[in-house]
C-alpha positions as CSV (number, residue, x, y, z in Angstrom):
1,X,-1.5,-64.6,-48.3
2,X,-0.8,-68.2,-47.7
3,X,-4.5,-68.5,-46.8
4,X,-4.8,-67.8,-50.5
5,X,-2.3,-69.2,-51.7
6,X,-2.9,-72.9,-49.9
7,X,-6.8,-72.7,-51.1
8,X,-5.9,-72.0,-54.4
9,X,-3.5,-75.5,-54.1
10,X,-6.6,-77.3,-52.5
11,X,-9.0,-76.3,-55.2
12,X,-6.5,-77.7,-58.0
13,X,-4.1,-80.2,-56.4
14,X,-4.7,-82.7,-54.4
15,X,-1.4,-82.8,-52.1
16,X,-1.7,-84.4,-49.3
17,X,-2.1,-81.8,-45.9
18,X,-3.7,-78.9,-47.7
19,X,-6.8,-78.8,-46.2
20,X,-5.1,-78.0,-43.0
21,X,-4.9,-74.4,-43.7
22,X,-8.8,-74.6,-43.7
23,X,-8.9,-75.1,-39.7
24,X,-8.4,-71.6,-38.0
25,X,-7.3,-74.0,-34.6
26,X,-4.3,-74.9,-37.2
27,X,-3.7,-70.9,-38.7
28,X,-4.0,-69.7,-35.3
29,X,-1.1,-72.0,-33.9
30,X,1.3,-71.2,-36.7
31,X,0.6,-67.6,-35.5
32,X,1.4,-68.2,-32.8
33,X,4.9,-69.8,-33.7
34,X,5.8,-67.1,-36.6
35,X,5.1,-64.2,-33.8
36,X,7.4,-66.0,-31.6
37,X,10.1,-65.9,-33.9
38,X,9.6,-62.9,-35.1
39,X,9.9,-61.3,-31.9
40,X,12.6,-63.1,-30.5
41,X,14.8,-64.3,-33.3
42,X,14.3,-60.9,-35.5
43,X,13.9,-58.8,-32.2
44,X,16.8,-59.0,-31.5
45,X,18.3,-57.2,-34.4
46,X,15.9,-54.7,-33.9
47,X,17.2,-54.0,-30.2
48,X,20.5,-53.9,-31.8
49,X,19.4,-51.5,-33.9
50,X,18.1,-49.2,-31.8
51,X,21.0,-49.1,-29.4
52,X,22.7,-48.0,-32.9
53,X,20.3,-45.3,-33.1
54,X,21.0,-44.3,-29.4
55,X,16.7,-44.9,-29.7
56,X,17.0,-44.6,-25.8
57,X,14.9,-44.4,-23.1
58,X,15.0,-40.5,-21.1
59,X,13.9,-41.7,-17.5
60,X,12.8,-38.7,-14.6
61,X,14.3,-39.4,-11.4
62,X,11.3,-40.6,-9.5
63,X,12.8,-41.7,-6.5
64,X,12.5,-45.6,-7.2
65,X,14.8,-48.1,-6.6
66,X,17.4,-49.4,-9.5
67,X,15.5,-46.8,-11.4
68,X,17.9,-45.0,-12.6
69,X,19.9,-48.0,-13.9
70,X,17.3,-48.0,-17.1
71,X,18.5,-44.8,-18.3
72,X,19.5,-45.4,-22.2
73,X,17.6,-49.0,-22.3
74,X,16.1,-49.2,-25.5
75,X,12.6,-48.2,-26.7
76,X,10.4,-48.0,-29.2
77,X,10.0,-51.6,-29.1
78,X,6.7,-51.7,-29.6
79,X,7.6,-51.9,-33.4
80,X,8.6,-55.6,-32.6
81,X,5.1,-56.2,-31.1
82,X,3.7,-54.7,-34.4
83,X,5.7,-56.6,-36.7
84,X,4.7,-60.0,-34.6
85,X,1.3,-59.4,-35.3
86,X,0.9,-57.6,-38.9
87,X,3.5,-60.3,-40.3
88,X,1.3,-63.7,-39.1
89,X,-2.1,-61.9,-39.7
90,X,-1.4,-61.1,-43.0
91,X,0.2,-64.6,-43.9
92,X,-2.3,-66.9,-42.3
93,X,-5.6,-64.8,-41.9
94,X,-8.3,-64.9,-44.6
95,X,-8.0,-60.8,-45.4
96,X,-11.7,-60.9,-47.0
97,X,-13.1,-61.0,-43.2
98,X,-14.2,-57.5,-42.4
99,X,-13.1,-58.4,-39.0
100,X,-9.7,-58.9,-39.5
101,X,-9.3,-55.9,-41.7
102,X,-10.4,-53.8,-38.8
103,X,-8.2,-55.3,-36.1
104,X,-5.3,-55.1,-38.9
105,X,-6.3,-50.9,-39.2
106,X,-6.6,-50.8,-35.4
107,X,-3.0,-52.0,-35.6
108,X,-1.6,-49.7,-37.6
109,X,-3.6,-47.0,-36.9
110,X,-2.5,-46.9,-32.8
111,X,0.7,-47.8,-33.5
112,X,1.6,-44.7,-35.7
113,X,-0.3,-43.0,-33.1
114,X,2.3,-44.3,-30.4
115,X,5.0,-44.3,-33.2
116,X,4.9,-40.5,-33.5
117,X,4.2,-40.1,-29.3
118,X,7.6,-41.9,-29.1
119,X,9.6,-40.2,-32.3
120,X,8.8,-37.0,-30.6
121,X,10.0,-37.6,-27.2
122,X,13.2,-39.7,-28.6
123,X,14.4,-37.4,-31.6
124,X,13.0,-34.3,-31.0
125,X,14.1,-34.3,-27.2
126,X,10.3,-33.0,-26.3
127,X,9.7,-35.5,-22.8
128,X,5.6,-34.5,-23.1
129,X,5.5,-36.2,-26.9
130,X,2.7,-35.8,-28.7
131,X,0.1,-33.5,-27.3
132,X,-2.5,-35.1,-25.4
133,X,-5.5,-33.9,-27.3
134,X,-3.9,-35.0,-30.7
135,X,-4.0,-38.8,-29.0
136,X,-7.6,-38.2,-28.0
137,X,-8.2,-37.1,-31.7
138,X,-6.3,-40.5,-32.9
139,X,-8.4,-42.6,-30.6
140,X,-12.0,-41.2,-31.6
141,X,-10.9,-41.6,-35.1
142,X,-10.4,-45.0,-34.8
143,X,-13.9,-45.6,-32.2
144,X,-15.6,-43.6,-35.7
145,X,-14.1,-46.1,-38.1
146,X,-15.2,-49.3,-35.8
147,X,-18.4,-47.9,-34.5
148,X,-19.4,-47.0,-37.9
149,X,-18.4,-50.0,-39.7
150,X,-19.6,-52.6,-37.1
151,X,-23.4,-50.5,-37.6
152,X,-23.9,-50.4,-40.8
153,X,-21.3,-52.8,-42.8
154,X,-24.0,-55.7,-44.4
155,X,-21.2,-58.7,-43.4
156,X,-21.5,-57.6,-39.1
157,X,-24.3,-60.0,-38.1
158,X,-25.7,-61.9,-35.2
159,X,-27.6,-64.7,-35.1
160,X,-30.7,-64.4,-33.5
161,X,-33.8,-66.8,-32.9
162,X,-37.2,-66.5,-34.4
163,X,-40.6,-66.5,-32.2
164,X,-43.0,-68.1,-33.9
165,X,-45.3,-65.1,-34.7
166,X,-42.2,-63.5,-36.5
167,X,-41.2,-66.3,-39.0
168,X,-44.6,-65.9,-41.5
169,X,-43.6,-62.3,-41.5
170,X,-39.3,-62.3,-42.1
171,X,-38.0,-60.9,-44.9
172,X,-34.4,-62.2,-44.5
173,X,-33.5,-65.8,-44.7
174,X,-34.1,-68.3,-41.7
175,X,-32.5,-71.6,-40.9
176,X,-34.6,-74.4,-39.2
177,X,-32.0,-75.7,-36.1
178,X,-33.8,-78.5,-33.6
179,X,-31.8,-78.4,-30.0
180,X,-33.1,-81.6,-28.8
181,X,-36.4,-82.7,-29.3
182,X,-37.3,-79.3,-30.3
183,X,-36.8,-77.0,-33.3
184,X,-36.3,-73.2,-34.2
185,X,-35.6,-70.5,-36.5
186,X,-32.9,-68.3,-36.7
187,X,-31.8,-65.4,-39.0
188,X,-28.8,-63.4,-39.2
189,X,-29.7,-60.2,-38.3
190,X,-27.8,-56.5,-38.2
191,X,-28.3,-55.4,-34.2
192,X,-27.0,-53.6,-31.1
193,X,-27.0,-56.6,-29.2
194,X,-23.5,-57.2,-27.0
195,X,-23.0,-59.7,-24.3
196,X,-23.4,-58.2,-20.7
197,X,-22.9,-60.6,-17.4
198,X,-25.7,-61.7,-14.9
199,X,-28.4,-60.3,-17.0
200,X,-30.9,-62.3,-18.5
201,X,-29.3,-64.7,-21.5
202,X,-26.4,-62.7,-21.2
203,X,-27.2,-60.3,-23.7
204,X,-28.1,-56.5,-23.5
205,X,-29.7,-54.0,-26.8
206,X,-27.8,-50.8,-26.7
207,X,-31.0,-49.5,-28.2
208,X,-33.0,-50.0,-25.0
209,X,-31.0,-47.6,-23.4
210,X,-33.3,-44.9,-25.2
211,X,-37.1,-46.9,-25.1
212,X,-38.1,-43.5,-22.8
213,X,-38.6,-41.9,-26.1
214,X,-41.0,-43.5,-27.6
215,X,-41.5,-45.4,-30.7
216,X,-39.0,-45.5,-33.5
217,X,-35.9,-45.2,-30.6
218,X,-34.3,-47.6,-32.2
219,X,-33.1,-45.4,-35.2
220,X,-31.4,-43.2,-32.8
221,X,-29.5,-46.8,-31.2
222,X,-26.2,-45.9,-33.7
223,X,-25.5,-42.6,-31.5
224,X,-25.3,-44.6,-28.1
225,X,-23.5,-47.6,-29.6
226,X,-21.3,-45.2,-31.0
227,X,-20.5,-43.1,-27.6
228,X,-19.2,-46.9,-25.8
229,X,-17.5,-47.6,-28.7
230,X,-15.5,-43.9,-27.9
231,X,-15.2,-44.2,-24.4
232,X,-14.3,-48.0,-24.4
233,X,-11.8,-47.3,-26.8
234,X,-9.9,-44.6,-24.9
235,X,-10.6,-45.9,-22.0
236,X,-8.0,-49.1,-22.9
237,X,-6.2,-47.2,-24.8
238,X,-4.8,-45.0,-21.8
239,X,-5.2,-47.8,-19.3
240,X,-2.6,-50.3,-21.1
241,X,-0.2,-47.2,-21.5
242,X,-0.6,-46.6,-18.0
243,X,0.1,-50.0,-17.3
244,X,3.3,-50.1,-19.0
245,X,5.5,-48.6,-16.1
246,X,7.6,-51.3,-14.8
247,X,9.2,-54.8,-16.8
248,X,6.8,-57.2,-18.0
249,X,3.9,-55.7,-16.5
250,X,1.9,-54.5,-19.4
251,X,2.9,-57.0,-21.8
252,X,2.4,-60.2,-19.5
253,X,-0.8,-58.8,-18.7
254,X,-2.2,-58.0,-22.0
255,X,-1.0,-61.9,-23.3
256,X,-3.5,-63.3,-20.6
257,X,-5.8,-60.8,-22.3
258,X,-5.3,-61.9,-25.6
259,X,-5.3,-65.3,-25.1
260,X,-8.9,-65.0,-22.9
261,X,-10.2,-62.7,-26.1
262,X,-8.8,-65.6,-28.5
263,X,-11.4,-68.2,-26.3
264,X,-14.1,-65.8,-26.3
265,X,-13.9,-65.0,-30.3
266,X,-13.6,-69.5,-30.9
267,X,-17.2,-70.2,-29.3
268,X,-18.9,-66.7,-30.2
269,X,-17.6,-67.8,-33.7
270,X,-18.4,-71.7,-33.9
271,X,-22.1,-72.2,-34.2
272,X,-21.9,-75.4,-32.2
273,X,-20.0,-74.6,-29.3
274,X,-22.3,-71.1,-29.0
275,X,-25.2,-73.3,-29.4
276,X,-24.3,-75.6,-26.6
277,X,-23.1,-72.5,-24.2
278,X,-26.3,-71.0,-25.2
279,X,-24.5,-67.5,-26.2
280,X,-24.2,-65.5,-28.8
281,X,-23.5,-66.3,-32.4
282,X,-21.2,-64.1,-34.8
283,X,-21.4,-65.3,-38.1
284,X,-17.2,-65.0,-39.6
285,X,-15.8,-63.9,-35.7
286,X,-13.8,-67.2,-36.0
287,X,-11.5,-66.3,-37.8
288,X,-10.4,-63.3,-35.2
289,X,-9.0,-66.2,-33.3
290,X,-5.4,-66.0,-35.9
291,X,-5.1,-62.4,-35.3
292,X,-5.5,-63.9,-31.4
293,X,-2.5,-65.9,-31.6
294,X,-0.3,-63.4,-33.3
295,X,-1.2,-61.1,-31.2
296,X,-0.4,-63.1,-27.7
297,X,2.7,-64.4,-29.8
298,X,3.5,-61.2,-30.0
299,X,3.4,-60.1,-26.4
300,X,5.1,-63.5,-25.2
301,X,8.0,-63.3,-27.3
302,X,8.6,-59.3,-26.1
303,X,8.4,-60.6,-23.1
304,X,11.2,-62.1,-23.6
305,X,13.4,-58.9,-23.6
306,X,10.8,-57.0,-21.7
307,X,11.2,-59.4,-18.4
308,X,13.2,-57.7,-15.5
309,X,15.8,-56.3,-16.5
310,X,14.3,-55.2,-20.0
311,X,16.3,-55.1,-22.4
312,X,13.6,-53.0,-24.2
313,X,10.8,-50.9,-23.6
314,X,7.8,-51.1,-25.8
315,X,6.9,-47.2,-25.2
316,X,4.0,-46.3,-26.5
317,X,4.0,-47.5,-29.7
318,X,3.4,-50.5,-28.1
319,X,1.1,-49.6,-25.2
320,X,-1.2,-47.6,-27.0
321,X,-1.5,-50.4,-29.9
322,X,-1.8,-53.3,-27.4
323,X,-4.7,-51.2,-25.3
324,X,-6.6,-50.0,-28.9
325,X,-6.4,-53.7,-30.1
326,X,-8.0,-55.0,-26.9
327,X,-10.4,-52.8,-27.0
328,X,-11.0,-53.1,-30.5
329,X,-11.5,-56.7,-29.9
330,X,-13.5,-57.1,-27.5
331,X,-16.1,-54.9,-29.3
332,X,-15.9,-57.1,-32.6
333,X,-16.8,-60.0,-30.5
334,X,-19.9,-58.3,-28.4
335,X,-18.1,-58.7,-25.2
336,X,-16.9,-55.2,-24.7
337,X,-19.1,-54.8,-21.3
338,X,-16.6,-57.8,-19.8
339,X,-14.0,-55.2,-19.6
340,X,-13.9,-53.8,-16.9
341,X,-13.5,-57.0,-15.4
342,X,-10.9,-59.0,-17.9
343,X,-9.1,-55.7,-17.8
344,X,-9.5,-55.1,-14.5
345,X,-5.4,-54.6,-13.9
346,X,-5.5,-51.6,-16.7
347,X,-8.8,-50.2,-14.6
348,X,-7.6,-50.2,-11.4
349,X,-4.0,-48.7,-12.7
350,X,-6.3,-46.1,-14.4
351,X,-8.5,-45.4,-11.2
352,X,-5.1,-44.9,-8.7
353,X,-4.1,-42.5,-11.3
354,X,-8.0,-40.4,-11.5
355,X,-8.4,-40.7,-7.5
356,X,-4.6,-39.6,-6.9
357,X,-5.0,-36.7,-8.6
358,X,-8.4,-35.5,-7.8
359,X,-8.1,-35.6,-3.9
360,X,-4.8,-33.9,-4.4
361,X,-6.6,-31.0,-5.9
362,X,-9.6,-31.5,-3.1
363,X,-7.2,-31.1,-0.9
364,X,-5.4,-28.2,-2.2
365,X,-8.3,-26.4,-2.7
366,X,-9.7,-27.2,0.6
367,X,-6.7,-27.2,3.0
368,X,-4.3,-25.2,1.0
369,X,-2.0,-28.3,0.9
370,X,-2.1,-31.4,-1.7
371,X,-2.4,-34.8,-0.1
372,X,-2.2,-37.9,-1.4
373,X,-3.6,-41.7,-1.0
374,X,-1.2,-43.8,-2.6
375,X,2.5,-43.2,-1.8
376,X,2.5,-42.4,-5.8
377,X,0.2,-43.6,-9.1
378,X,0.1,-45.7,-10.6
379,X,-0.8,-48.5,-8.6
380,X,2.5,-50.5,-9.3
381,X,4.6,-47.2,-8.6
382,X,3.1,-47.4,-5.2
383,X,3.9,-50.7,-3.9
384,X,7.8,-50.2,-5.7
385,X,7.4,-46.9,-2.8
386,X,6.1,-49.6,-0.2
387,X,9.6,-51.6,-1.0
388,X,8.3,-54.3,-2.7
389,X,11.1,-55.6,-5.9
390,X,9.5,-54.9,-9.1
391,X,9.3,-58.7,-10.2
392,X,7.1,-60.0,-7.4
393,X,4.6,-56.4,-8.2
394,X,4.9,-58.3,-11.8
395,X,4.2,-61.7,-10.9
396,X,1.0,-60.4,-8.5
397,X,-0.4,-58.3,-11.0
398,X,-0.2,-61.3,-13.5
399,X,-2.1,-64.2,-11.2
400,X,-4.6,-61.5,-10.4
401,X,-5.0,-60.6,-14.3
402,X,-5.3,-64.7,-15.1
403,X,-7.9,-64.7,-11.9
404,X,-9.6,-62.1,-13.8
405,X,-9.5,-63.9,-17.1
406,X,-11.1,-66.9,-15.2
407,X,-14.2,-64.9,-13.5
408,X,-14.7,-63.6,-17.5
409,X,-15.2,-67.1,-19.0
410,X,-17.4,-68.0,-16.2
411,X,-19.1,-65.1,-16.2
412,X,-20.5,-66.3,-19.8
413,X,-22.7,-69.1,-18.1
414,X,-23.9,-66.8,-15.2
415,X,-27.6,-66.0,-15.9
């Protein structure tokens, strides 16, 4: 809205500073600054609130240390996280950009989903929440909506070059570039193209995954773009939830995250710097880089309640929006097959969780008696067993996560 509103005042006035609100490195850093207060300054009446509300957390005796001591500690604070992003995005973001509208419904979208988990559990005294299938349901929904908008909406392009024996022949409209001594064309082009590490230029067609059937598999591409879109989705989604089991974990994490996505979306979405990295161009991405900052505003200024001792969970209103708007992300920007390694904390949480519970049954099955590989999953629960004190698990998790972030970046200049 000020986006508008500051354009408007540049097109007719000639005020000095203006044209500031023009630079997305300048909108992005007053996200950042209006999350921040939001979530710390406001956020603090919302904790209030809910301790009015007795909006408390019910916590199962699990056998952990000083767990029992966050019986009653706030939750639902995820609705801080929501407001620290929704309030700057909508302020300083340029709402035309069929980006930002997405990541704005991926917001809301996962966090009623995580809303209603948490409203069950809380008020209707019903620990399980909302049913797993129904947040299966939610999440598809939402891979749908993305998937189907980022196939066939006319405004989700990438810039691709022109050989020479295709530019007599293109219908849609090519820019001469020279790199150098040399020139090209390129054209802005609909495609299944995402970025994919140590593979030739970086850069993998989802179509090619179906060349075995002939000519014309391209037409069927929308079907296997579609099915990543699903599983990458819930995939996140669950992991970040997961992640959320101990102070500061999920949120610290999912700030490196944000702020490694925010990077990614600046050079896929400045024609220069792509140009010069030799990656990817997306034509408008740029201006994901506001919804960037509030989002890691967002997750820094929970963390200031959410750091050991919390003062507030974000339960899964939180967790489930944070993992749907990474995931989200990621895909906007083509780097969605990076994942698994900028995630890697929210995988590996995952995975202790799949491989606990499948050699138990192995076992069961095969020896009459579960056994187990970790003392208990997730991962972090494991090394609370192991004795460790949950701010150093916190601390660990987050240099491994920034490690993480680091290999990502590289990864973009590894042919």
């Amino acid at each position: 809205m000020l986006y508008y509103l500051f354009e408007y005042l540049n097109q007719h006035y000639d005020f000095p500073g203006l044209r500031l609100f023009q630079y997305i490195t300048f909108r992005t850093s007053l996200a950042v600054i209006i999350s921040l207060i939001i979530t710390t300054v406001y956020g603090r009446r919302i904790i209030n609130y809910l301790h009015k509300k007795q909006v408390g957390e019910t916590v199962r005796n699990l056998g952990l240390e000083g767990q029992m001591q966050k019986q009653g500690t706030p939750t639902m604070g995820g609705i801080m996280i929501l407001l620290g992003i929704l309030v700057p995005t909508l302020l300083l973001a340029n709402l035309s950009n069929i980006y930002v509208i997405l990541m704005i419904t991926t917001t809301v979208w996962m966090g009623a989903i995580g809303f209603l988990d948490d409203y069950i559990k809380v008020f209707r005294k019903n620990k399980e929440g909302l049913a797993g299938r129904f947040k299966i349901v939610g999440q598809v929904g939402l891979a749908i909506i993305i998937g189907w908008t980022m196939y066939f909406h006319p405004n989700i392009v990438v810039r691709k070059t022109v050989d020479d024996a295709s530019v007599s022949n293109a219908k849609a409209p090519m820019v001469l570039r020279t790199k150098g001594e040399s020139f090209y064309y390129t054209q802005d082009v609909k495609s299944t193209l995402t970025n994919v590490p140590f593979y030739k230029n970086n850069e993998f067609d989802y179509a090619k995954i179906l060349k075995f059937l002939g000519p014309g598999y391209e037409k069927y591409a929308f079907f296997v773009f579609l099915t990543f879109v699903i599983t990458i989705i819930t995939a996140v989604s669950n992991g970040a939830n997961l992640t959320d089991g101990i102070d500061g974990l999920a949120t610290g994490t999912s700030a490196v995250i944000g702020i490694t996505l925010g990077l990614l979306a600046y050079v896929s979405g400045n024609t220069v710097i792509a140009d010069y990295l030799n990656i990817m161009y997306i034509p408008n991405s740029g201006e994901l880089m506001i919804f960037a900052g509030a989002f890691v505003g967002a997750c820094v200024g929970f963390l200031w309640y959410n750091s050991y001792p919390a003062q507030v969970f974000m339960g899964d209103t939180g967790s489930l929006a944070i993992g749907g708007i990474i995931a989200a992300f990621a895909i906007m920007i083509r780097k969605e097959l990076l994942i698994p390694v900028l995630c890697g904390i929210f995988l590996i949480e995952s995975l202790s969780v799949i491989i606990q519970v499948s050699y138990f049954k192995y076992t069961k099955n095969r020896l009459g008696e579960g056994k187990r590989i970790f003392l208990m999953a997730p991962l972090h629960h494991h090394y609370q067993k192991k004795g460790y004190h949950e701010a150093k698990i916190v601390t660990r998790f987050w240099i491994i996560g920034i490690l993480l972030a680091i290999i990502t970046i590289i990864t973009l200049k590894l042919r």
